[in-house]
DRENDO-1510 file (C-alpha; in Angstrom, 1 decimal, always signed):
<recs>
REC; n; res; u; v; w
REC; 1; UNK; +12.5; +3.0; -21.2 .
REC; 2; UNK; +13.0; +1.2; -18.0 .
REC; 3; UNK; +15.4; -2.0; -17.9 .
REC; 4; UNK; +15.1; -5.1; -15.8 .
REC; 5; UNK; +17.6; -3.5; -13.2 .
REC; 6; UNK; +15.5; -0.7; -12.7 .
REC; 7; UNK; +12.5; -3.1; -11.7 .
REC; 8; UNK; +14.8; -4.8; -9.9 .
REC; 9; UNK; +15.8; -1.6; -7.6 .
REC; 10; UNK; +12.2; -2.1; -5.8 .
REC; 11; UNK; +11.6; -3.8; -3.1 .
REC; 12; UNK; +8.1; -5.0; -3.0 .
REC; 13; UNK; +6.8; -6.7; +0.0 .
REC; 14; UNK; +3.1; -8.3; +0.9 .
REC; 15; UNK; +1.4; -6.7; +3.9 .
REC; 16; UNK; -1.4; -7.2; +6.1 .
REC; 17; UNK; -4.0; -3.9; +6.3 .
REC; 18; UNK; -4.1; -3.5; +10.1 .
REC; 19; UNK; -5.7; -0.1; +10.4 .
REC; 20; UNK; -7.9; +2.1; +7.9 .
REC; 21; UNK; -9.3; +5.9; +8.3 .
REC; 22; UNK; -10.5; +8.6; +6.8 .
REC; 23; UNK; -7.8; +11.1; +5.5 .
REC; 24; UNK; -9.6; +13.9; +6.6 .
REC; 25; UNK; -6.6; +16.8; +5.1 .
REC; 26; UNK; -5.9; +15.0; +1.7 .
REC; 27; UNK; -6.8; +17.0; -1.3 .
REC; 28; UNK; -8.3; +14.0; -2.5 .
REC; 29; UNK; -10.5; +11.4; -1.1 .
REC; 30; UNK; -7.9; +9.0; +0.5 .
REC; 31; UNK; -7.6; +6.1; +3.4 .
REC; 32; UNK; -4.8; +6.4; +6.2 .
REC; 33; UNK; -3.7; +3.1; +6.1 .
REC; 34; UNK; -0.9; +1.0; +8.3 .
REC; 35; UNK; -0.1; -2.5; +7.0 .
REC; 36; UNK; +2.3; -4.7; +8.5 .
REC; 37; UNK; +4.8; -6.3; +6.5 .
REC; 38; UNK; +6.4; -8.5; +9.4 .
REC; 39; UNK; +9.5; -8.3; +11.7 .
REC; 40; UNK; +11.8; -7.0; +9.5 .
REC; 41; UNK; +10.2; -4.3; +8.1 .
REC; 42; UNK; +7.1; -3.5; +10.7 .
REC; 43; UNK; +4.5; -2.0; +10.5 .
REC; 44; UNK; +4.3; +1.4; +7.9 .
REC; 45; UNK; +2.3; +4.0; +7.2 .
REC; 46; UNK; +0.6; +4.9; +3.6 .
REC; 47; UNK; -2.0; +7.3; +2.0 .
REC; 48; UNK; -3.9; +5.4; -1.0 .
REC; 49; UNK; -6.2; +6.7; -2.9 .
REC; 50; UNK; -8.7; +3.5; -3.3 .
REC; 51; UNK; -12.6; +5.1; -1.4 .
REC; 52; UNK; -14.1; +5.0; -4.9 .
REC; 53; UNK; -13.7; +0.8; -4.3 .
REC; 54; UNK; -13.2; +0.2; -0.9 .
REC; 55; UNK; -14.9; +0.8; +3.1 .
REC; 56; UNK; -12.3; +1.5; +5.4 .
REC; 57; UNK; -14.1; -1.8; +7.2 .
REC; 58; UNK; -13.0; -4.1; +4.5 .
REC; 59; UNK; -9.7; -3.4; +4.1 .
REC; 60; UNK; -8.5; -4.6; +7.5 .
REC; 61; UNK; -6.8; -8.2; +7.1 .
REC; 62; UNK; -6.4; -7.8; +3.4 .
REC; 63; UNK; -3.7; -8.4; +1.8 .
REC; 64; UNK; -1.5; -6.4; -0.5 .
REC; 65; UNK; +1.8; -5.4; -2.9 .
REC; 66; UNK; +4.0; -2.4; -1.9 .
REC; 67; UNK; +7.0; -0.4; -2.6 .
REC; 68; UNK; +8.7; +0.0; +0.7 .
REC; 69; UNK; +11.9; +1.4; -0.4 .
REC; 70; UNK; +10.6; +5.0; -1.4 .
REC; 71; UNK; +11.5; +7.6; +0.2 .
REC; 72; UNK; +8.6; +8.9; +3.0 .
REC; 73; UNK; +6.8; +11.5; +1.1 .
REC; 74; UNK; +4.8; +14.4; +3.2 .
REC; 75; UNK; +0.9; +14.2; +1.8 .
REC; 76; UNK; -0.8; +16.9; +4.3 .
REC; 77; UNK; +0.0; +16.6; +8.0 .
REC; 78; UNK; +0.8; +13.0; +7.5 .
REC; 79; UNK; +4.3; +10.9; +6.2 .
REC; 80; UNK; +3.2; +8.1; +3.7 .
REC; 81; UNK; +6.3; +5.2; +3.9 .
REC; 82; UNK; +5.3; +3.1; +1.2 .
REC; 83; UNK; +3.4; +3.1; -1.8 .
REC; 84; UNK; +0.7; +0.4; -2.0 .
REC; 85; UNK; +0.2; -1.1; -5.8 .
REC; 86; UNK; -3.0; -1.1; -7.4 .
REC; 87; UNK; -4.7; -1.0; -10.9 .
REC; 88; UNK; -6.9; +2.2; -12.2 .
REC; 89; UNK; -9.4; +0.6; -13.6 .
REC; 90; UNK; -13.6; +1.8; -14.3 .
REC; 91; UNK; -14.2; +1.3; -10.6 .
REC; 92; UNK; -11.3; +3.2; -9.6 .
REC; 93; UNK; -8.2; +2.0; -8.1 .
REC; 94; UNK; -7.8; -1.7; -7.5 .
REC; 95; UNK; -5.4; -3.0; -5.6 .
REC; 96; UNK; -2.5; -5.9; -5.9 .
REC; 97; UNK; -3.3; -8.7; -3.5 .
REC; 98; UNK; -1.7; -12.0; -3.6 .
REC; 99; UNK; -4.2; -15.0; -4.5 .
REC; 100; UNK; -2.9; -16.8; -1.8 .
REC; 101; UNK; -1.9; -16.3; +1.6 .
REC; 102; UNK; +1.4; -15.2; +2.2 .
REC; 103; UNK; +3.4; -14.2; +4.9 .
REC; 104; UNK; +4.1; -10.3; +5.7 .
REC; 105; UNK; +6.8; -9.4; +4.2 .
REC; 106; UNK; +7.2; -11.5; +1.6 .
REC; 107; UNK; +9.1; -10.3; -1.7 .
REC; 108; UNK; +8.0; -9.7; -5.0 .
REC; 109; UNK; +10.1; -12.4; -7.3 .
</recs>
């Protein structure tokens, strides 16, 4: 079971979707994303799984939750730096936005 200081290890930021694609060499249908989470942390690069619910067209300006202390993991030809949060739900995966506008970089308290 995890405790509170495991949750606590994370560092999860808001971000501002500033480029989507097409990942044209995942083994499942993905979006190339890069989101900018502000000057300390820049902009980063992630591969999410979220076509089933989302046009690459309507993702840029939203905002979302990430993990941005993961390691970069290798997906294809491409290095993912952060995992974006969402919710598999019936219309596949949902993600985390704040309800509000926040600024890039903000931390998850």
């Amino acid at each position: 079971m995890a405790t509170f200081d495991d949750f606590m290890k994370l560092d999860i930021r808001a971000g501002t979707i500033v480029e989507a694609k097409i990942f044209e060499k995942a083994k499942k249908s993905a979006y190339q994303l890069k989101i900018d989470f502000g000057d300390e942390i820049g902009i980063k690069k992630s591969s999410a799984q979220i076509t089933e619910a989302y046009k690459c067209e309507d993702l840029i300006g939203k905002q979302v939750l990430a993990v941005v202390n993961f390691p970069p993991r290798q997906i294809a030809d491409f290095m993912s730096e952060v995992l974006v949060l969402g919710t598999y739900s019936k219309q596949g995966v949902i993600l985390i936005t704040p309800d509000k506008q926040v600024e890039n970089g903000d931390k998850l308290g």
